[in-house]
C-alpha positions as CSV (number, residue, x, y, z in Angstrom):
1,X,92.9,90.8,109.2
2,X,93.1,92.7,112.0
3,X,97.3,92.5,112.0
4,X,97.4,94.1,109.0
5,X,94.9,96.8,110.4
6,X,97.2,96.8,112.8
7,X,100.1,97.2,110.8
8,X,98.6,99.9,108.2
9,X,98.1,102.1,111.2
10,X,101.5,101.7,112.7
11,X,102.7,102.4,109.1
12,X,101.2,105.4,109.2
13,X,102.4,106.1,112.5
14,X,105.3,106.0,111.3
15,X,104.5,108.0,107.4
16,X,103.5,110.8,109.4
17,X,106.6,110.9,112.3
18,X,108.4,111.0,108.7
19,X,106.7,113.8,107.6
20,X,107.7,115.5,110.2
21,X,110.8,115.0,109.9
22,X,111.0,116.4,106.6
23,X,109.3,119.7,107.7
24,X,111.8,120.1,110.6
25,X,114.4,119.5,107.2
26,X,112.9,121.8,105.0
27,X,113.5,124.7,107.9
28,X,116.7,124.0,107.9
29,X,116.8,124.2,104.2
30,X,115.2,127.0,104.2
31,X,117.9,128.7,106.7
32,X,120.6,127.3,104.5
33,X,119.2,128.7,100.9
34,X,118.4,131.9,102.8
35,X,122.3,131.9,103.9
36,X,123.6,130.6,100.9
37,X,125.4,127.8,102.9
38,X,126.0,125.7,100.0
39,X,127.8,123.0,102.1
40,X,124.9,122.8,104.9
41,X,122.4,122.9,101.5
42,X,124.2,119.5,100.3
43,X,123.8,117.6,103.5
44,X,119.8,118.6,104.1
45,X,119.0,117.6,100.6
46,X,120.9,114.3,101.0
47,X,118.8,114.0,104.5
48,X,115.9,114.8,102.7
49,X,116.1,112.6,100.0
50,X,116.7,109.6,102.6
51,X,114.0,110.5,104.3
52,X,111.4,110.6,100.7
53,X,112.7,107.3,99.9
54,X,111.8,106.2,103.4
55,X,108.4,107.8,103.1
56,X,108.0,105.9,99.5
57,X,109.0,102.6,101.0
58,X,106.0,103.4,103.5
59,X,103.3,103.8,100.8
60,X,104.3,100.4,99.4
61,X,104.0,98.9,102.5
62,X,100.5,100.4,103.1
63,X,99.3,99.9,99.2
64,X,100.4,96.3,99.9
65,X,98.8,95.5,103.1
66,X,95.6,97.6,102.5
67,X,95.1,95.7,98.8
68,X,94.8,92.6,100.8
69,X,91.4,94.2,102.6
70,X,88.0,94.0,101.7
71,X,86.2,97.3,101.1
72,X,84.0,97.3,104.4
73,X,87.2,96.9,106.6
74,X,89.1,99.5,104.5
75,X,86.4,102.1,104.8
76,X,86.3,101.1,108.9
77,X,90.3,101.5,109.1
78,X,89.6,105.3,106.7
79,X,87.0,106.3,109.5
80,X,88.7,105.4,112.4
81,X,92.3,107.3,111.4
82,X,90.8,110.6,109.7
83,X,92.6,112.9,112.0
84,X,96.1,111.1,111.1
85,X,95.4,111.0,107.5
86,X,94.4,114.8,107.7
87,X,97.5,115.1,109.7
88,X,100.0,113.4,106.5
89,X,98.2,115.6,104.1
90,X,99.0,118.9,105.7
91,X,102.6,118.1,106.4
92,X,102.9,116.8,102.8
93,X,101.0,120.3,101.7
94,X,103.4,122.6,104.1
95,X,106.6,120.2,102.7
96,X,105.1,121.1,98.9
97,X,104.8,124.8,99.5
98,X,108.2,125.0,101.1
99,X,109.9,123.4,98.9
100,X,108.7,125.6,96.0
101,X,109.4,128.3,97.9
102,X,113.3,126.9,98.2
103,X,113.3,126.1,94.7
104,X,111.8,130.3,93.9
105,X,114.7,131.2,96.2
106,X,117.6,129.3,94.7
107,X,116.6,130.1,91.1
108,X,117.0,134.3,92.1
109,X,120.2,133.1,93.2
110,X,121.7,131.4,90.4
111,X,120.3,134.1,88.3
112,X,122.5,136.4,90.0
């Protein structure tokens, strides 16, 4: 029980090292789309896709591990990581809002 605990948290460890990851990616997107560096642009959202799957692969894991938990020890393992969880959610907010913003910014462009 307490390996996979164990393992959940090091999981998201390693979901949120991701995430961050894929911020640092979607500034350099972001530089790209505002330069209109269609070469650079192809390479970040290759990167990024890499790193999404990664992140997906991660939630499996966790899903898989954490189904295997009874709800007391699930609730214990919610409490004792709230700061890292609120952590993944804001990085996976900010990587929402930027990537929206990318998307705005490359539809002007192809509209001119």
């Amino acid at each position: 029980m307490d390996k996979k605990k164990t393992e959940i948290v090091r999981l998201l460890k390693r979901k949120q090292e991701t995430c961050t990851r894929l911020l640092e990616k979607m500034e350099e997107q972001m530089k790209a789309v505002d330069t209109q560096d269609e070469s650079r642009l192809a390479v970040i959202v290759e990167e990024k896709e890499a790193l999404i799957a990664g992140l997906n692969e991660t939630d499996q894991k966790i899903t898989g591990l954490a189904s295997a938990l009874d709800e007391s020890t699930l609730e214990k393992l919610v409490s004792g990581n709230e700061e890292l969880a609120k952590s993944i959610e804001s990085d996976l907010e900010k990587i929402i809002e930027q990537e929206t913003v990318c998307q705005t910014k490359l539809n002007l462009v192809k509209s001119e």
